[in-house]
C-alpha positions as CSV (number, residue, x, y, z in Angstrom):
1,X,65.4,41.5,118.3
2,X,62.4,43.6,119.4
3,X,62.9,46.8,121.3
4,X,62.1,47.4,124.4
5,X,59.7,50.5,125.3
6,X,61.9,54.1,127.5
7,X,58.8,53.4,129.8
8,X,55.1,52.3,130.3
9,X,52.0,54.9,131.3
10,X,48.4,55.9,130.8
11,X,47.4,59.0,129.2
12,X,44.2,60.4,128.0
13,X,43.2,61.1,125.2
14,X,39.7,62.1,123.7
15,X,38.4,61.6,127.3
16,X,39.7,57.8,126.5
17,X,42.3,56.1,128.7
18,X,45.4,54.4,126.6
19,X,47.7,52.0,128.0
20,X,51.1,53.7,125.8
21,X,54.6,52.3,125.4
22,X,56.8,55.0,124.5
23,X,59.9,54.3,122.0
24,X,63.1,56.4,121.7
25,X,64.3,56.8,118.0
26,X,66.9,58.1,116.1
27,X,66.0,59.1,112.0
28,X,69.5,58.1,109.8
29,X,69.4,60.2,107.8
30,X,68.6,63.6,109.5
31,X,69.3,62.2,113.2
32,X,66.2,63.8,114.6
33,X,65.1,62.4,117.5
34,X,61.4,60.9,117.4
35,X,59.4,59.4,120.0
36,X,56.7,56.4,119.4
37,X,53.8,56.2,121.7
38,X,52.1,52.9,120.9
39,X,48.9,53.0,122.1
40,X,46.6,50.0,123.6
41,X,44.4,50.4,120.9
42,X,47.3,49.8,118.3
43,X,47.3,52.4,117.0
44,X,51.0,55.1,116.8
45,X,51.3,59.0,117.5
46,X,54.9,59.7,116.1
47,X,56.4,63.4,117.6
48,X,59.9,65.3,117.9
49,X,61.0,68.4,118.1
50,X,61.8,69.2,114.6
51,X,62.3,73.4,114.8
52,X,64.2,72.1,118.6
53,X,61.0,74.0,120.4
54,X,57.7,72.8,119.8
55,X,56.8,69.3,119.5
56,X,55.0,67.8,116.8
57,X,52.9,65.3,115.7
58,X,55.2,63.8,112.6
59,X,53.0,61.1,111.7
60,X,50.1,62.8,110.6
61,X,48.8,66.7,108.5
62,X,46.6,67.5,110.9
63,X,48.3,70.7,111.3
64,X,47.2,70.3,114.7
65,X,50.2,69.5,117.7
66,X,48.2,70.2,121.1
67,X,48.1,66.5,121.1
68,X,52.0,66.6,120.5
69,X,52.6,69.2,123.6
70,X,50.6,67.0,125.7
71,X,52.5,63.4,124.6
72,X,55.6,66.0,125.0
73,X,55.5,66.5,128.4
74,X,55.5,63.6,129.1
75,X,58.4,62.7,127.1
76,X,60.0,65.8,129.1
77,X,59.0,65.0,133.0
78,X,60.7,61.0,132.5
């Protein structure tokens, strides 16, 4: 059975629009919420709110997470 995307929208990213589904998730063994945005390009940004404040980018050591607090508020507006 496949699941079935929270919701549908475009964001920007890079100055490039992505068509993103966005997946709620629940990790088994530390039940930290995660979100999935799959983007048009087929490519996944994983984030959550690990510390319960900021959120950030768990797919990746970029050490970076503006592109988390963007994909956030998103997440937080639906």
């Amino acid at each position: 059975m496949q699941q079935e995307p929270l919701f549908i929208t475009d964001i920007t990213i890079g100055g490039e629009i992505h068509t993103a589904k966005i997946f709620g998730n629940v990790d088994k063994t530390t039940n930290f919420i995660y979100y999935t945005f799959q983007l048009s390009d087929g490519k996944r940004i994983m984030i959550s709110k690990f510390d319960g404040d900021k959120w950030q980018i768990t797919n990746s050591n970029d050490g970076t997470n503006d592109l988390a607090e963007q994909l956030g508020k998103i997440i937080d507006t639906e």
